[in-house]
C-alpha positions, -999 to 999 in steps of 0.1 A, spaced: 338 -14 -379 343 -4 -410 346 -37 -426 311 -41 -412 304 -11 -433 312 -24 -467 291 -55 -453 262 -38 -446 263 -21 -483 264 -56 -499 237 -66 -477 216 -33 -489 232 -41 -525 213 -73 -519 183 -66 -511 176 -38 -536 184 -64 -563 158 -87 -547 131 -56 -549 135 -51 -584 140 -89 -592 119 -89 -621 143 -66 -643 169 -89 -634 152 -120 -641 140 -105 -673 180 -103 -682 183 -136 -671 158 -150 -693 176 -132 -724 205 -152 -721 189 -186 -716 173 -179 -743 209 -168 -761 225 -198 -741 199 -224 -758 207 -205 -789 247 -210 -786 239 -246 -778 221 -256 -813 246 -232 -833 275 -257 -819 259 -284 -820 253 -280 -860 292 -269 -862 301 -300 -842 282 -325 -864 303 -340 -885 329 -337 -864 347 -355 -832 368 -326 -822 375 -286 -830 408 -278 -819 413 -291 -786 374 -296 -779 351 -322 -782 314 -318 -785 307 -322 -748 336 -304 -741 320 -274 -756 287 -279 -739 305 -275 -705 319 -243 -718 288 -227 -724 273 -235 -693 307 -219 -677 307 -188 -700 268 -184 -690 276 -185 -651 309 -163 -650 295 -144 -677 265 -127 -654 255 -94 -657 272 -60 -639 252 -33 -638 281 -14 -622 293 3 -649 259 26 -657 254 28 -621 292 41 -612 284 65 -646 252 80 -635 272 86 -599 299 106 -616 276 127 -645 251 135 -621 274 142 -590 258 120 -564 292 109 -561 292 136 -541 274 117 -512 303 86 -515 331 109 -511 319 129 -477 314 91 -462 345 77 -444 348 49 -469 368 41 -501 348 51 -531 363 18 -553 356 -3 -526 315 8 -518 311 3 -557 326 -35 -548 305 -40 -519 276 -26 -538 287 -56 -570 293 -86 -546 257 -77 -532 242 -78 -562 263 -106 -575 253 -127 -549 216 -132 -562 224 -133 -602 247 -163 -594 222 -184 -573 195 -174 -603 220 -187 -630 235 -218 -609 199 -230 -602 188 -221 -642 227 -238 -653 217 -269 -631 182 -273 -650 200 -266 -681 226 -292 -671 200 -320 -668 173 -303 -692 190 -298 -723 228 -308 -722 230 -338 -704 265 -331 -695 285 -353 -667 306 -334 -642 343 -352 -633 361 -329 -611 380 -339 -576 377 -321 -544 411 -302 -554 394 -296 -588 366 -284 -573 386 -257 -547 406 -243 -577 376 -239 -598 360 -222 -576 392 -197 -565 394 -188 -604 360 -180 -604 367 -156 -579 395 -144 -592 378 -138 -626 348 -118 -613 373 -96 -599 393 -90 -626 357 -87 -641 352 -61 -619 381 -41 -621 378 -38 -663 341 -24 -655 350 1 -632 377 15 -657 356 17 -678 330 33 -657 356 62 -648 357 72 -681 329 92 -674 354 120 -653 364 126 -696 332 120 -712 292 130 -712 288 92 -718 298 59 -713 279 47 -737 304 40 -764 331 33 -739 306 -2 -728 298 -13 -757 335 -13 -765 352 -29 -734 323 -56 -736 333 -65 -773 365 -65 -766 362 -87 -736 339 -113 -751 367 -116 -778 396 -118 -757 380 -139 -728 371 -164 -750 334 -155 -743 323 -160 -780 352 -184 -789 373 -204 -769 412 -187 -771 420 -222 -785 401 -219 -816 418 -188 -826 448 -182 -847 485 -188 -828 490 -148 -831 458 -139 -819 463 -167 -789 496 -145 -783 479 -118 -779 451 -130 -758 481 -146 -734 492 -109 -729 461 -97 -719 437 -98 -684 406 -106 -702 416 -147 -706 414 -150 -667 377 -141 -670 363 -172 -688 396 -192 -702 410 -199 -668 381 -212 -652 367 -229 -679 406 -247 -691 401 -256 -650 368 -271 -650 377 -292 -680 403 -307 -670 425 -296 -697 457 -285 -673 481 -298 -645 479 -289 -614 510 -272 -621 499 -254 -648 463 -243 -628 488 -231 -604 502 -206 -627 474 -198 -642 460 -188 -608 489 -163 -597 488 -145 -633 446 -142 -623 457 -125 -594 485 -107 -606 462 -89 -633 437 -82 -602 456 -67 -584 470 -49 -612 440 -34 -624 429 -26 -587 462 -2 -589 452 13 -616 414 17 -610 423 38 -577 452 60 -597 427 69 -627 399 76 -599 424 100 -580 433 117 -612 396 119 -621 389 131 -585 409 161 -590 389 176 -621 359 166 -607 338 199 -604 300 197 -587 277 227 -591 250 232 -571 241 234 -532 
């Protein structure tokens, strides 16, 4: 019954997204625009040459379209906020379900229609614009898609972290900007990990932000054993379910200095 529950609030999730379609689109349409942008700018660094590090000019192409698809939009972070400052978090906490878990339910819905938007708008920039040929096996295919889900999670996780902050804080505001520079960085959003410098690599390898976009994108290139995907896969989840710890301590500490006035 109760997994029916968190069902139902994707479902809603879902169809509120669909009702105000046109905001996300409008989103959507920003980052073609910064994805045909990112497209030209490599393309000008790639010219003279065959490879950069361990990528090749269509290599690079592929990770673009990657970065655009894993990289969608999560309005979770303002809406989770807004929930806390205002204290219609109020309303979560008398229901009979786990506050981390609605905010999840509430992503996944959401999530569901900015990945079919960007798939579909990634497949017409795939034949469009790039050109690109896609060489991956069934296997490929099946781990690809696992890290993807790992990755939003982990995604997830990082954004409602983030989003607690606002138990400390009158706004969040500062706190976003900052965990989405830093994970652009260390994801290998703006640059693949592999172009940086060996420290800052070591760095990145310590850190949950590579299994956002360098794990599935190392995985749908074809740069790794399966041995090696393997691994990569168990430290995705490892960090996911790591954060998940973490998220629910900070929100019981935040919990207990929560004070709502009003009645």
């Amino acid at each position: 019954m109760i997994k029916k529950k968190y069902i139902s609030i994707a479902r809603c999730s879902l169809q509120q997204t669909i009702s105000y379609r046109l905001s996300y689109l409008t989103s959507i349409f920003s980052q073609i625009i910064y994805i045909v942008f990112l497209y030209y700018l490599w393309q000008a660094i790639f010219k003279d040459r065959a490879y950069i590090g361990n990528y090749s000019w269509e290599d690079m192409k592929k990770y673009i379209i990657i970065s655009y698809v894993i990289g969608t939009n999560f309005y979770t972070e303002w809406r989770i906020a807004k929930k806390i400052l205002d204290g219609t978090i109020a309303m979560d906490l008398t229901k009979p379900l786990q506050f981390e878990k609605v905010n999840l339910s509430e992503t996944i819905g959401t999530l569901v229609f900015e990945l079919i938007v960007s798939l579909s708008v990634s497949l017409l920039i795939i034949i469009i614009l790039f050109k690109i040929t896609i060489s991956l096996s069934l296997l490929g295919w099946f781990l690809f898609i696992l890290s993807v889900i790992n990755a939003l999670f982990i995604k997830f996780c990082i954004i409602f972290i983030a989003a607690l902050t606002a138990f400390w804080t009158n706004s969040v505001t500062g706190v976003t900007w900052a965990r989405v520079a830093i994970t652009n960085l260390f994801s290998g959003a703006l640059i693949p990990l592999g172009m940086f410098p060996d420290w800052l690599q070591k760095i990145a390898s310590f850190l949950p932000f590579q299994g956002i976009i360098n794990t599935p994108v190392q995985i749908f290139l074809n740069n790794v054993e399966t041995e090696e995907i393997i691994k990569m896969l168990i430290i995705q989840i490892f960090w996911g379910g790591s954060l998940w710890i973490i998220a629910k301590g900070i929100l019981k500490v935040g919990l207990k200095r929560l004070t709502i006035n009003g009645g």
